[in-house]
C-alpha positions as CSV (number, residue, x, y, z in Angstrom):
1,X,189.0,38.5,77.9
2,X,190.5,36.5,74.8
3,X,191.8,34.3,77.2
4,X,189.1,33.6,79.6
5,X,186.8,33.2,76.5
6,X,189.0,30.8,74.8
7,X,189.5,28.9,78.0
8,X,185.7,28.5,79.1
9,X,184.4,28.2,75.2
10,X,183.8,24.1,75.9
11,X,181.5,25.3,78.8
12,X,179.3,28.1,77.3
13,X,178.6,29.8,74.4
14,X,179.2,33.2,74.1
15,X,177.6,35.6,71.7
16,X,178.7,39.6,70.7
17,X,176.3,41.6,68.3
18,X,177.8,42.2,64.8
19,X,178.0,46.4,65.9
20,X,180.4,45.4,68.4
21,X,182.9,43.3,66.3
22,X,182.4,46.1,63.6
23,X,183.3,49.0,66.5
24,X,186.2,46.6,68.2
25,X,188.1,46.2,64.4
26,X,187.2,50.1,64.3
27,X,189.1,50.6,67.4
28,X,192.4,48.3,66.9
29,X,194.5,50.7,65.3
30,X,194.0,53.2,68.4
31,X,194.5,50.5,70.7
32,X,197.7,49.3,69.0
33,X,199.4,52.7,69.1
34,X,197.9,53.3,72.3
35,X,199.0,50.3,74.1
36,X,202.4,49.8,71.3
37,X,201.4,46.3,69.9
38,X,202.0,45.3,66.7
39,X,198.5,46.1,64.8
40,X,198.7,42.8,62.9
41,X,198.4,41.2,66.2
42,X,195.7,43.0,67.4
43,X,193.6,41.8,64.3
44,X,194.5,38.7,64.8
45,X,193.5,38.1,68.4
46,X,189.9,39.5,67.1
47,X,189.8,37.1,64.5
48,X,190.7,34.2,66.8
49,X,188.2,35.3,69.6
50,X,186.0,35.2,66.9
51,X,186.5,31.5,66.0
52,X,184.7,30.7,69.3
53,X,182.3,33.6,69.5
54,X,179.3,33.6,67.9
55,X,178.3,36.8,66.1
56,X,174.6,37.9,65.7
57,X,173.9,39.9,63.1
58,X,172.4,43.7,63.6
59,X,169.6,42.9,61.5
60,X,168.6,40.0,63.8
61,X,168.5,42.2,66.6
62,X,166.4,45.0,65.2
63,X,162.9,43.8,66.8
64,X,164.6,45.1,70.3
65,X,165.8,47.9,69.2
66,X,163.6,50.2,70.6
67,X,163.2,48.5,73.8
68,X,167.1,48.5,74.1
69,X,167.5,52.6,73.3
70,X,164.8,53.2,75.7
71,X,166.8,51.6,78.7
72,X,170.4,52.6,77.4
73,X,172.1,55.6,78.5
74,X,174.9,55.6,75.3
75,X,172.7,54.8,72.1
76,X,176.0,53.2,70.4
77,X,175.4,50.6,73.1
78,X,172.4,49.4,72.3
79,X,173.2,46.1,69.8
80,X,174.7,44.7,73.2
81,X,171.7,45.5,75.4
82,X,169.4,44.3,72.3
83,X,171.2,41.0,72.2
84,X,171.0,40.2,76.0
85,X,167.3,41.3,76.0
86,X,167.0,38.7,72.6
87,X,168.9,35.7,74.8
88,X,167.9,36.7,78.0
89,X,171.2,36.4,79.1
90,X,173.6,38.6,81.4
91,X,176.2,41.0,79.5
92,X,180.1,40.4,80.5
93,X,181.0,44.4,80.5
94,X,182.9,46.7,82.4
95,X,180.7,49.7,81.0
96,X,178.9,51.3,84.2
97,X,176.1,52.5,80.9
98,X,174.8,48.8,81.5
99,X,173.7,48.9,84.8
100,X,170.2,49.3,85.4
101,X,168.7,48.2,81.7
102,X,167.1,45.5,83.4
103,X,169.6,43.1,82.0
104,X,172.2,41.5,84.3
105,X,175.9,42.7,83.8
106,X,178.7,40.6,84.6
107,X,182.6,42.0,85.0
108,X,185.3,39.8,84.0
109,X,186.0,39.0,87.7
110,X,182.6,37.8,87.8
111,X,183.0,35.6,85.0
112,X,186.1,34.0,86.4
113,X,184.7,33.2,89.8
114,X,181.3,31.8,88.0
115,X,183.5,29.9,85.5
116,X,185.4,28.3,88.7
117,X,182.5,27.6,91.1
């Protein structure tokens, strides 16, 4: 994702609700051992993904809230859905909990063969 984001950033902007940055530095420890990288490496990959993507804060996203929980299966999800409702604008996921919020979700193949079309 890093990649494809870093490579398209010229073309489009992409955005990722503050929760979501929050839950990903939350989860690079885990990932690290998991996957046996080099935590230091991790973080840094999310901070330079982050030079490109723009963050919108929680409190921004508050006023869809509501609308967001009422569609989303997994309440933790619901910055994400709140943010594409906000933009209307698809969400690039691979999280099934997406589909059928009434908000388009995109996989990362579908990026790629937007991005090259």
């Amino acid at each position: 994702m890093r990649t494809l984001i870093a490579k398209y950033a010229d073309r489009e902007d992409f955005f990722v609700a503050e929760a979501n940055v929050a839950e990903a530095a939350d989860y690079i420890a885990d990932l690290a051992r998991e996957k046996n990288l080099d935590e230091e490496v991790c973080t840094n990959a999310l901070l330079s993904l982050m030079r490109v993507v723009q963050m919108v804060e929680d409190t921004v996203l508050e006023s869809a809230r509501d609308k967001a929980l009422a569609r989303i299966r997994d309440a933790d999800d619901w910055p994400a859905l709140a943010l594409g409702l906000q933009l209307e604008c698809a969400i690039w996921t691979e999280d099934k909990d997406f589909f059928g919020t009434g908000i388009a979700t995109w996989t990362s193949r579908t990026v790629v063969r937007y991005m090259n079309s």
